[in-house]
PAMARKE-700057 format. One record per atom (N, C-alpha, C): residue in three letters; atom name; x, y, z. Coordinates in pm, whole numbers, plus 50000, padded with zeros to 5 digits. Example, Ala and Ser with C-alpha at 12.3 -4.5 7.8 and 13.67 -1.06 7.14 Angstrom:
@residuo ALA	atomo N	c1 51319	c2 49431	c3 50780
@residuo ALA	atomo CA	c1 51230	c2 49550	c3 50780
@residuo ALA	atomo C	c1 51320	c2 49670	c3 50780
@residuo SER	atomo N	c1 51285	c2 49775	c3 50708
@residuo SER	atomo CA	c1 51367	c2 49894	c3 50714
@residuo SER	atomo C	c1 51290	c2 50003	c3 50787
//
This chain:
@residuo UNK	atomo N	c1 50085	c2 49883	c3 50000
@residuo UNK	atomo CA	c1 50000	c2 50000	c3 50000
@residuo UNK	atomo C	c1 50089	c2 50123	c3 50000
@residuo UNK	atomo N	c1 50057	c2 50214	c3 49922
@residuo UNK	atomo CA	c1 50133	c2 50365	c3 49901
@residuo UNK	atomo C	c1 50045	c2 50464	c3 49908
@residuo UNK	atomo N	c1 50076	c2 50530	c3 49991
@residuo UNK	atomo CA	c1 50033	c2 50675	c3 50055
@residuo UNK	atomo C	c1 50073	c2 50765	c3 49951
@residuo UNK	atomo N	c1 49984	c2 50880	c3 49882
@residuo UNK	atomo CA	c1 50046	c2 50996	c3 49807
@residuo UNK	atomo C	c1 49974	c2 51154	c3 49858
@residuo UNK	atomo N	c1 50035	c2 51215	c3 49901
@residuo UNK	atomo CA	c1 50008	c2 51348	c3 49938
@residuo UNK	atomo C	c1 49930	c2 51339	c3 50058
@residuo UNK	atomo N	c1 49943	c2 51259	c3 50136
@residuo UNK	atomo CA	c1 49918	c2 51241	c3 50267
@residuo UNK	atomo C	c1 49985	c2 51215	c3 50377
@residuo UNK	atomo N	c1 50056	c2 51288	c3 50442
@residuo UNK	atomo CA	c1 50168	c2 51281	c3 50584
@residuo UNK	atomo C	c1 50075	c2 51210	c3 50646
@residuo UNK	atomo N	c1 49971	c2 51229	c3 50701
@residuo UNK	atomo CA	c1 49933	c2 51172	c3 50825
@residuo UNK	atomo C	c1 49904	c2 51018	c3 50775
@residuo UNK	atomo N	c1 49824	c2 50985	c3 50680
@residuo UNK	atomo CA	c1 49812	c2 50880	c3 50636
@residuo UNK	atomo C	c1 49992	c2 50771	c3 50628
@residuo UNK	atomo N	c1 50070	c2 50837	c3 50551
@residuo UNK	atomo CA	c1 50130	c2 50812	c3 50570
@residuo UNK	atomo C	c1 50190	c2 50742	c3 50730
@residuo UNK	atomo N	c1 50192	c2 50827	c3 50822
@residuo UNK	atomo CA	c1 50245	c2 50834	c3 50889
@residuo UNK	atomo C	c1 50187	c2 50686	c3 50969
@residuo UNK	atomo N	c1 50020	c2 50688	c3 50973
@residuo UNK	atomo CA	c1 49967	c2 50565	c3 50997
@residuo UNK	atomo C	c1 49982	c2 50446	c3 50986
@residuo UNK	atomo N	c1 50011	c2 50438	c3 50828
@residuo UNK	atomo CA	c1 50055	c2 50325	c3 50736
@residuo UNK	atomo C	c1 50184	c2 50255	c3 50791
@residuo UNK	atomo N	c1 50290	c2 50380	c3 50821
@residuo UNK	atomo CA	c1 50412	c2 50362	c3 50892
@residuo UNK	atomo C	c1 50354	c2 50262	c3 51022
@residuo UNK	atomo N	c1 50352	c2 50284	c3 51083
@residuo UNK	atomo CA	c1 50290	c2 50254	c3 51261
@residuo UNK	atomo C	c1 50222	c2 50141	c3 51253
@residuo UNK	atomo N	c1 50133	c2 50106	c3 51140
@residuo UNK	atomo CA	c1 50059	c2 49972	c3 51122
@residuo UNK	atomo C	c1 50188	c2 49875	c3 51059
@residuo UNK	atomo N	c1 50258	c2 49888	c3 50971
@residuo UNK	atomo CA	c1 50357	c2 49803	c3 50948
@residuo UNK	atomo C	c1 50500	c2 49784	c3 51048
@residuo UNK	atomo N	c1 50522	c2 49914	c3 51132
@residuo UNK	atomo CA	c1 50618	c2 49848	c3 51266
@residuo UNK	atomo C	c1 50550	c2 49776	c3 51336
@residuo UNK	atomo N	c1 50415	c2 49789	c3 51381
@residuo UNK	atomo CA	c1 50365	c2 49691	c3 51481
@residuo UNK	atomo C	c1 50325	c2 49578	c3 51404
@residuo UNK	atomo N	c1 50307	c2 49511	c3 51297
@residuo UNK	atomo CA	c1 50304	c2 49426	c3 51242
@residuo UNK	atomo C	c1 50456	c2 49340	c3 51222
@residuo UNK	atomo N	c1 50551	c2 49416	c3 51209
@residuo UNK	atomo CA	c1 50705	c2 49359	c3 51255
@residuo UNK	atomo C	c1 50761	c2 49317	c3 51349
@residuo UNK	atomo N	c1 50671	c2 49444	c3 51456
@residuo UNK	atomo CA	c1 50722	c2 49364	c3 51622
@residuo UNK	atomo C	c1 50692	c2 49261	c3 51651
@residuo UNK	atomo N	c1 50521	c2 49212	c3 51579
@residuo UNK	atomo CA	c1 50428	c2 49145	c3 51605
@residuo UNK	atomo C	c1 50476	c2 48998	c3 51564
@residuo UNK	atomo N	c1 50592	c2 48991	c3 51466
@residuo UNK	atomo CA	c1 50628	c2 48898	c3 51405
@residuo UNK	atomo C	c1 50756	c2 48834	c3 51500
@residuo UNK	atomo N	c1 50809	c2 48975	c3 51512
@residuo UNK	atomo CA	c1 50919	c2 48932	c3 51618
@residuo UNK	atomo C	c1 50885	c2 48880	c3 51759
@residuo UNK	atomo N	c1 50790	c2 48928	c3 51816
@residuo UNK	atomo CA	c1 50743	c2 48879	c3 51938
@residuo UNK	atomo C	c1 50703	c2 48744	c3 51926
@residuo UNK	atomo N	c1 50584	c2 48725	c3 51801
@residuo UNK	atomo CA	c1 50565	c2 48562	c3 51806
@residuo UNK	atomo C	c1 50660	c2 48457	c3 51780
@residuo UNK	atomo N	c1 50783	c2 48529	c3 51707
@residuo UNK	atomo CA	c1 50909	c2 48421	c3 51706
@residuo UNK	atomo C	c1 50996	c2 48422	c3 51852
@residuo UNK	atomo N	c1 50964	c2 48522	c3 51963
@residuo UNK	atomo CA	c1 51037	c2 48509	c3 52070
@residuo UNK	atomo C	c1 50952	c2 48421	c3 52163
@residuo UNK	atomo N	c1 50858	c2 48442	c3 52147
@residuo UNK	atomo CA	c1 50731	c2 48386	c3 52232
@residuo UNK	atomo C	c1 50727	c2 48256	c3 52220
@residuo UNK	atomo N	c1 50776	c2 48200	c3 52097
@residuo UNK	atomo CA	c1 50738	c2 48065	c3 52086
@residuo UNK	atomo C	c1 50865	c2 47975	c3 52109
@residuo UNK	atomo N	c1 50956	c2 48063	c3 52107
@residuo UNK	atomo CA	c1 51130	c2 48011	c3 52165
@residuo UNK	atomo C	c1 51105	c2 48004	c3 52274
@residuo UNK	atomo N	c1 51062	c2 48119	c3 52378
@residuo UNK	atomo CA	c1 51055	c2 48049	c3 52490
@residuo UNK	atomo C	c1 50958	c2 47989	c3 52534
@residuo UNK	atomo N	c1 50868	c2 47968	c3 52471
@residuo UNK	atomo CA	c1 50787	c2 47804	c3 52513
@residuo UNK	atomo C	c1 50860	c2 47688	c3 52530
@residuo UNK	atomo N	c1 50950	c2 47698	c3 52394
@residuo UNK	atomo CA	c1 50994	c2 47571	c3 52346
@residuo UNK	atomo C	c1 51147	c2 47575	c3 52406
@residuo UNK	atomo N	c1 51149	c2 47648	c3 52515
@residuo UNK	atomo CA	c1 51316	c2 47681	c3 52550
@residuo UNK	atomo C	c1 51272	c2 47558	c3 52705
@residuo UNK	atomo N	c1 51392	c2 47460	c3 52738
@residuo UNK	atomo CA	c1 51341	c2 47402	c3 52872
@residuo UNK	atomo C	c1 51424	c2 47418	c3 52965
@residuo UNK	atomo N	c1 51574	c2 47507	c3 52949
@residuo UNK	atomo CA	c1 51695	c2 47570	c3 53010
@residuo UNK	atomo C	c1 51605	c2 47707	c3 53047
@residuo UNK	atomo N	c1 51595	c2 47697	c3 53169
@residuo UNK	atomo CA	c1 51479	c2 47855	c3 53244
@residuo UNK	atomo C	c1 51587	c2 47974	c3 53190
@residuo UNK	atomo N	c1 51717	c2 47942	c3 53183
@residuo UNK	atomo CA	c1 51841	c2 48091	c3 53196
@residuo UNK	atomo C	c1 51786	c2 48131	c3 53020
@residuo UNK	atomo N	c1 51805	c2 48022	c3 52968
@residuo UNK	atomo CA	c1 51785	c2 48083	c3 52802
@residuo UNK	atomo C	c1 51630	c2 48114	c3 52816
@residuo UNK	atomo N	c1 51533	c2 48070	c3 52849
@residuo UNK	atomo CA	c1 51400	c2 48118	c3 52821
@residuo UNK	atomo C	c1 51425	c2 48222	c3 52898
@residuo UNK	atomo N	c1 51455	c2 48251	c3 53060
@residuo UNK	atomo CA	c1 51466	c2 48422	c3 53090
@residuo UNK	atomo C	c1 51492	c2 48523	c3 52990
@residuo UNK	atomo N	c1 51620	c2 48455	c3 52884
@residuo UNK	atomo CA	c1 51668	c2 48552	c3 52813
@residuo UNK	atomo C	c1 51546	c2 48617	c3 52683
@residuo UNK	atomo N	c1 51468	c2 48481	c3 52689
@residuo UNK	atomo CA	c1 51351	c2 48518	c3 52552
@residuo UNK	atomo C	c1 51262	c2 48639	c3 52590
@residuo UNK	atomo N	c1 51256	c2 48576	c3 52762
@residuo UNK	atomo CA	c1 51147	c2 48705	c3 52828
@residuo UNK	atomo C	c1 51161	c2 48786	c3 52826
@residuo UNK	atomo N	c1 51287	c2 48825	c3 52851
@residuo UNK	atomo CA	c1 51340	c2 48992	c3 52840
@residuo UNK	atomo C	c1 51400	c2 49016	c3 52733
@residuo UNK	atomo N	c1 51386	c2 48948	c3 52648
@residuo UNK	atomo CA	c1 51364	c2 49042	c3 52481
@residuo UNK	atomo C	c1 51251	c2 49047	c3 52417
@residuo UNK	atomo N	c1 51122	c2 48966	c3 52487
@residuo UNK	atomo CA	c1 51006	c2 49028	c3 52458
@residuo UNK	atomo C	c1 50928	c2 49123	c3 52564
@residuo UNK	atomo N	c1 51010	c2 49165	c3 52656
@residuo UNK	atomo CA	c1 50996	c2 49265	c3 52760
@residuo UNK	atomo C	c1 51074	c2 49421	c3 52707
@residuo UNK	atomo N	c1 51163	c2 49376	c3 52636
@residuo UNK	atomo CA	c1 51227	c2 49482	c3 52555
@residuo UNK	atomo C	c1 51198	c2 49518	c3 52410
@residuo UNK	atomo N	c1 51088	c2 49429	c3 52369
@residuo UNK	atomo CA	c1 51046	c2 49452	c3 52219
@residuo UNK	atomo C	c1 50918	c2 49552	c3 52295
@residuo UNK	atomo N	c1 50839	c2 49483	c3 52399
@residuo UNK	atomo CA	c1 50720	c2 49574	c3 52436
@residuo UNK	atomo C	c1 50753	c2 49688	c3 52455
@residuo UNK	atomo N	c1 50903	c2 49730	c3 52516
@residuo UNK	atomo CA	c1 50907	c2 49868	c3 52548
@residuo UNK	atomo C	c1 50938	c2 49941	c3 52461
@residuo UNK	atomo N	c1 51031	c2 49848	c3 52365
@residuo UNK	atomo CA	c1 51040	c2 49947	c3 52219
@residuo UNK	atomo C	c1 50910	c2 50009	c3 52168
@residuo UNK	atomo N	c1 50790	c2 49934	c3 52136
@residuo UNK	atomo CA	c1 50714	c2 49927	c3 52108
@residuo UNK	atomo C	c1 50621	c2 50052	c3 52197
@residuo UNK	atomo N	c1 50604	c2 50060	c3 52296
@residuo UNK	atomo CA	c1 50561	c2 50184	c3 52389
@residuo UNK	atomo C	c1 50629	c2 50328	c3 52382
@residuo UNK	atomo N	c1 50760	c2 50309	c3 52372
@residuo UNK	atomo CA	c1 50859	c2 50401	c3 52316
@residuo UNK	atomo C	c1 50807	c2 50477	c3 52200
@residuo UNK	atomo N	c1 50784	c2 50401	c3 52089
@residuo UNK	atomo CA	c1 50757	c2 50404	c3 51932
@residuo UNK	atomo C	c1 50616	c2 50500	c3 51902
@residuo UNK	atomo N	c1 50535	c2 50447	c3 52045
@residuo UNK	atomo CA	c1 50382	c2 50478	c3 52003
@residuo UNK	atomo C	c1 50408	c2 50659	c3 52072
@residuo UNK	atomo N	c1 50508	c2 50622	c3 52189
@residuo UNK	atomo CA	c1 50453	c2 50791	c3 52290
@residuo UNK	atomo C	c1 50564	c2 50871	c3 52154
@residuo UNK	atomo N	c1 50638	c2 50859	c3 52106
@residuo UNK	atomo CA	c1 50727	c2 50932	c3 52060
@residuo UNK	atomo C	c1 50631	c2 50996	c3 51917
@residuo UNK	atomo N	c1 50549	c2 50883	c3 51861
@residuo UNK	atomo CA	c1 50459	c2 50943	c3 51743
@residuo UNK	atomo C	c1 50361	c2 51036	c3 51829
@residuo UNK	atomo N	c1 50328	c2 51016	c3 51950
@residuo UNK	atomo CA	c1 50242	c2 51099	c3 52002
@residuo UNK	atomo C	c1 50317	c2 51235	c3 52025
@residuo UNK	atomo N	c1 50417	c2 51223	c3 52110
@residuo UNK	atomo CA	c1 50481	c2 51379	c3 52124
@residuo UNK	atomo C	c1 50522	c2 51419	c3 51994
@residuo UNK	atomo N	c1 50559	c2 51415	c3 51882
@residuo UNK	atomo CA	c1 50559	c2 51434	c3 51763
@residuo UNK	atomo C	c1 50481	c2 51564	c3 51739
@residuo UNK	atomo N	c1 50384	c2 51518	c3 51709
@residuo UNK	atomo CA	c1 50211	c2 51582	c3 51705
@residuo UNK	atomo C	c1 50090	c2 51561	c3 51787
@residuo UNK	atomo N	c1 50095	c2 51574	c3 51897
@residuo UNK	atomo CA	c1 49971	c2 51499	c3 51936
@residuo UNK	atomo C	c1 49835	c2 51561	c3 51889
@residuo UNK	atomo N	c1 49816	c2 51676	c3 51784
@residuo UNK	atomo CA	c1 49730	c2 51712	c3 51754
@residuo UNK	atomo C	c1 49671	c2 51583	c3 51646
@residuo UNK	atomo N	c1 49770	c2 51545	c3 51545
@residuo UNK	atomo CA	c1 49746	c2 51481	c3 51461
@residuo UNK	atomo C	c1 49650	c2 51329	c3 51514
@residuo UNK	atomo N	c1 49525	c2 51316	c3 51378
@residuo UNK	atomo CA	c1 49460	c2 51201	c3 51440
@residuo UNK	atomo C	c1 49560	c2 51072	c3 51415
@residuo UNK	atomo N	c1 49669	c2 51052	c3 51354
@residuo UNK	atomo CA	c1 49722	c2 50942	c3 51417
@residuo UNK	atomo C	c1 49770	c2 50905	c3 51538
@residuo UNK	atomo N	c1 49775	c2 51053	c3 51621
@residuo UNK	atomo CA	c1 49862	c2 51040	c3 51734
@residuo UNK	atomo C	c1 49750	c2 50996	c3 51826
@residuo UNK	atomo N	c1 49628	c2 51059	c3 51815
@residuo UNK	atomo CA	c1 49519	c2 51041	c3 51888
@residuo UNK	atomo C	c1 49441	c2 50888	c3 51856
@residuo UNK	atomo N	c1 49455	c2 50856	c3 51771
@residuo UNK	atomo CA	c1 49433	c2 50688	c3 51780
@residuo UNK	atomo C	c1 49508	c2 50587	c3 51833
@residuo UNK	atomo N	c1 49668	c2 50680	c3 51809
@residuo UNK	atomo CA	c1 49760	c2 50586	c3 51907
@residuo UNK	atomo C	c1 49720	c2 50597	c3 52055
@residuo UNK	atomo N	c1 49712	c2 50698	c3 52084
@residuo UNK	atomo CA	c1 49722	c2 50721	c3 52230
@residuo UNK	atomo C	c1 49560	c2 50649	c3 52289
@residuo UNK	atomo N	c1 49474	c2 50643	c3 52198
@residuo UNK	atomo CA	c1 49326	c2 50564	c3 52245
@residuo UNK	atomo C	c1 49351	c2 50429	c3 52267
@residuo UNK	atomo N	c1 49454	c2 50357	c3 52183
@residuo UNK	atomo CA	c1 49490	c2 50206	c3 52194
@residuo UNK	atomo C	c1 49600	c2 50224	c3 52321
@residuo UNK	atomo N	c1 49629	c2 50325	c3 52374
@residuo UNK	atomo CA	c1 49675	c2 50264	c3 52518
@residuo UNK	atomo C	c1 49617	c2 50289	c3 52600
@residuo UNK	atomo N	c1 49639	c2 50153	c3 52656
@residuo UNK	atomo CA	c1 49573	c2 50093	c3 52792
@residuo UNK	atomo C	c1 49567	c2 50221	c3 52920
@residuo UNK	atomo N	c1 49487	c2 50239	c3 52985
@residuo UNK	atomo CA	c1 49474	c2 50341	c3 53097
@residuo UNK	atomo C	c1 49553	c2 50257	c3 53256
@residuo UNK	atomo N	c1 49633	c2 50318	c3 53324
@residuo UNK	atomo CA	c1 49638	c2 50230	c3 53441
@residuo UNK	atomo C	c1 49608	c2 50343	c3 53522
@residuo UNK	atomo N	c1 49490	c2 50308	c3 53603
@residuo UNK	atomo CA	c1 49420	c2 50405	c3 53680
@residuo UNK	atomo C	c1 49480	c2 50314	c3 53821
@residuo UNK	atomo N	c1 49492	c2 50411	c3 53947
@residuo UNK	atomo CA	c1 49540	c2 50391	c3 54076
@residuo UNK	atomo C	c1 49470	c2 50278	c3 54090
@residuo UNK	atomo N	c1 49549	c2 50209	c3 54187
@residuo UNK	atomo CA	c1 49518	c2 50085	c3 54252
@residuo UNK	atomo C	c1 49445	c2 50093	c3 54390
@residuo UNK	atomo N	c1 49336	c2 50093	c3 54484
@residuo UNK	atomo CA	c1 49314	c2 50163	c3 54548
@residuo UNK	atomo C	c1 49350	c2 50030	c3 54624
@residuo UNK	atomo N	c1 49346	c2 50099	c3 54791
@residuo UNK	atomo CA	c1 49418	c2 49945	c3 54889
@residuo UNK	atomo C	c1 49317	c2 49928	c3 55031
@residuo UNK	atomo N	c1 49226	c2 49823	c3 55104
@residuo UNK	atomo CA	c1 49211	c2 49811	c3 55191
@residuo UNK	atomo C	c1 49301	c2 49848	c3 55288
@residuo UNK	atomo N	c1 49239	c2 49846	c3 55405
@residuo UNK	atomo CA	c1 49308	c2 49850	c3 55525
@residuo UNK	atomo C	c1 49368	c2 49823	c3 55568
@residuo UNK	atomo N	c1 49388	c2 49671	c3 55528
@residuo UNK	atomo CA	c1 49491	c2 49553	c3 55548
@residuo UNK	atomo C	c1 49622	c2 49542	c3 55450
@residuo UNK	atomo N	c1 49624	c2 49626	c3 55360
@residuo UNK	atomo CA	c1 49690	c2 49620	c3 55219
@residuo UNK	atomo C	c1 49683	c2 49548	c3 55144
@residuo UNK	atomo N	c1 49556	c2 49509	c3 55098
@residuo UNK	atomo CA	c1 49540	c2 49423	c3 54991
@residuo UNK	atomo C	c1 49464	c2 49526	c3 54910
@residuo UNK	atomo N	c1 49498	c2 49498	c3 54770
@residuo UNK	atomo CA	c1 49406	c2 49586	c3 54630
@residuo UNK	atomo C	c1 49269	c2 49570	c3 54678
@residuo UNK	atomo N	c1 49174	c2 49682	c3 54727
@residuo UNK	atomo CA	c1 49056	c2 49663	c3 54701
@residuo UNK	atomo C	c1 48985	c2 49660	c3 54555
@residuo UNK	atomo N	c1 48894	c2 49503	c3 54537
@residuo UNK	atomo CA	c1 48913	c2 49518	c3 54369
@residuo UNK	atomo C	c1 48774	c2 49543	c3 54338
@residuo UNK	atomo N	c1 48696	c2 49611	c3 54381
@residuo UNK	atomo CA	c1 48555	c2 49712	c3 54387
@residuo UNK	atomo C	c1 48608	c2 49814	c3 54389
@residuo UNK	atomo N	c1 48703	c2 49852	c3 54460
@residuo UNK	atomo CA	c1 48792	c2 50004	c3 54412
@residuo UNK	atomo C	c1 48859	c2 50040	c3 54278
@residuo UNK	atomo N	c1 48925	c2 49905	c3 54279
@residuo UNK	atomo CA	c1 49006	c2 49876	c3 54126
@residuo UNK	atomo C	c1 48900	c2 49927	c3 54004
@residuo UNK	atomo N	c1 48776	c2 49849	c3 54038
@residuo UNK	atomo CA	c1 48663	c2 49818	c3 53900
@residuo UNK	atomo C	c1 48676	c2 49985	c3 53863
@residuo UNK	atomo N	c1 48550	c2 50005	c3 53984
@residuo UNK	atomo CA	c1 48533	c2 50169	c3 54006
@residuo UNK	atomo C	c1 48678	c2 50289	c3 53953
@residuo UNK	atomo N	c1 48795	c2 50214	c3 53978
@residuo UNK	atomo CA	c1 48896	c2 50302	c3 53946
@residuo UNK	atomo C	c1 48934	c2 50351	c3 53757
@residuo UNK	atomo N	c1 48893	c2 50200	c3 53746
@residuo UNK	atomo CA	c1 48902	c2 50202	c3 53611
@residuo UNK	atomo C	c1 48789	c2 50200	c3 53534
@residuo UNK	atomo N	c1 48673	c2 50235	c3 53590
@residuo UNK	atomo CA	c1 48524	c2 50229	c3 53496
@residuo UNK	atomo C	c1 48581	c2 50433	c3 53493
@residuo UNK	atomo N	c1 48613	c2 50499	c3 53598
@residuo UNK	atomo CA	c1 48601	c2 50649	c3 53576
@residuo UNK	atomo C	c1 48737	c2 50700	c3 53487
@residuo UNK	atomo N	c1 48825	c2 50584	c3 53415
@residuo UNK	atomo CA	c1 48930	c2 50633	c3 53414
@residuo UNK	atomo C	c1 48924	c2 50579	c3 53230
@residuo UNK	atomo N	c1 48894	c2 50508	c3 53228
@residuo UNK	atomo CA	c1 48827	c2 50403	c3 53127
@residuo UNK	atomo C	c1 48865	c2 50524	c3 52993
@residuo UNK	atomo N	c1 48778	c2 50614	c3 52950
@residuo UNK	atomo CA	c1 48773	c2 50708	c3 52891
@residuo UNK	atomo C	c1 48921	c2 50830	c3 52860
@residuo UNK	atomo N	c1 49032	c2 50802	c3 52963
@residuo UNK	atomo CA	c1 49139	c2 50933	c3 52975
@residuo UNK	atomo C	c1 49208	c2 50951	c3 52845
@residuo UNK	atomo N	c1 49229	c2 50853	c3 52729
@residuo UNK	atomo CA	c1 49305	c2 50877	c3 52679
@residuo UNK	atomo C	c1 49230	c2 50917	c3 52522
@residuo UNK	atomo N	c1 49142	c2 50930	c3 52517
@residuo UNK	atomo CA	c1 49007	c2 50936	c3 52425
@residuo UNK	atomo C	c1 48986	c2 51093	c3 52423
@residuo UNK	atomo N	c1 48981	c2 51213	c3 52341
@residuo UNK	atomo CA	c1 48920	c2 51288	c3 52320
@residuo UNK	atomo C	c1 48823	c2 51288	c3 52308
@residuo UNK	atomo N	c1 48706	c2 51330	c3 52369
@residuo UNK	atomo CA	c1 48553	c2 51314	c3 52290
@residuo UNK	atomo C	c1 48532	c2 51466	c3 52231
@residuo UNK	atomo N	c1 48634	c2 51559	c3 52224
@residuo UNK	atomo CA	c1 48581	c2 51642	c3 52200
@residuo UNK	atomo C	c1 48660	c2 51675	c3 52042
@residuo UNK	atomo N	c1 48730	c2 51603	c3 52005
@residuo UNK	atomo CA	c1 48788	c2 51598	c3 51841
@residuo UNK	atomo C	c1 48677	c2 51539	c3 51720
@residuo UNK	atomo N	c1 48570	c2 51571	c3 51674
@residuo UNK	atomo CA	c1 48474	c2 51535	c3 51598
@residuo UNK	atomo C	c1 48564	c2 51429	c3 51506
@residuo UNK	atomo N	c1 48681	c2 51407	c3 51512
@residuo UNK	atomo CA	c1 48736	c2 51306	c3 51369
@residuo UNK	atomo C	c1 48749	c2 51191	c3 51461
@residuo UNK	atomo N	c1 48712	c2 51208	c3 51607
@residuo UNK	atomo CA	c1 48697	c2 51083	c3 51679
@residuo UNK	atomo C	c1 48557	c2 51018	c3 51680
@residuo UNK	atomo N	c1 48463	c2 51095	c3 51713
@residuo UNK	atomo CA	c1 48348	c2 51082	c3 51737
@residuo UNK	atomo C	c1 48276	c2 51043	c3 51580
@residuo UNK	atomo N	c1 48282	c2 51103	c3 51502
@residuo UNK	atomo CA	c1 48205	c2 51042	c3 51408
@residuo UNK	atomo C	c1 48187	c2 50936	c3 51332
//
């Protein structure tokens, strides 16, 4: 597929084919360390698919600070995940009726509703 006189498109197109590369690379690390039965070499698989994810998080905030006006940046930033506070009983355990609640009000943060090229 070729983009012509379109940056942002472009820029999309870009972002759908790195994560389709990582995506390739991860399932070839992923499946090494399944198939790894030495724990030291499968550690090593983990933390290069612990380091492909962060590339990968890296990749997405960096297109966002870029432009974050741009709607690619704003679709990136909707596909990440929200981590809303963990709230804690008394005892210190996660209250997870707090958790729900934490993340039903939080659910929405990374979403403009007020960019009509989202909403429509």
């Amino acid at each position: 597929l070729e983009v012509v006189r379109s940056a942002e498109n472009k820029r999309f197109i870009d972002y759908i084919r790195y994560l389709n590369e990582q995506k390739e690379k991860g399932a070839s690390l992923r499946t090494r360390a399944e198939q790894e039965r030495d724990p030291i070499r499968r550690a090593t698989f983990e933390q290069q698919l612990k380091d492909l994810d962060r590339g990968v998080r890296s990749y997405q905030q960096e297109l966002i600070d870029k432009d974050p006006d741009a709607l690619v940046a704003r679709v990136v930033r909707m596909s990440i995940p929200v981590d809303p506070p963990q709230p804690l009983l008394p005892d210190g355990r996660v209250d997870s009726v707090g958790a729900y609640y934490a993340y039903r009000d939080h659910f929405w943060d990374h979403t403009d509703l007020t960019d009509p090229r989202i909403v429509r």
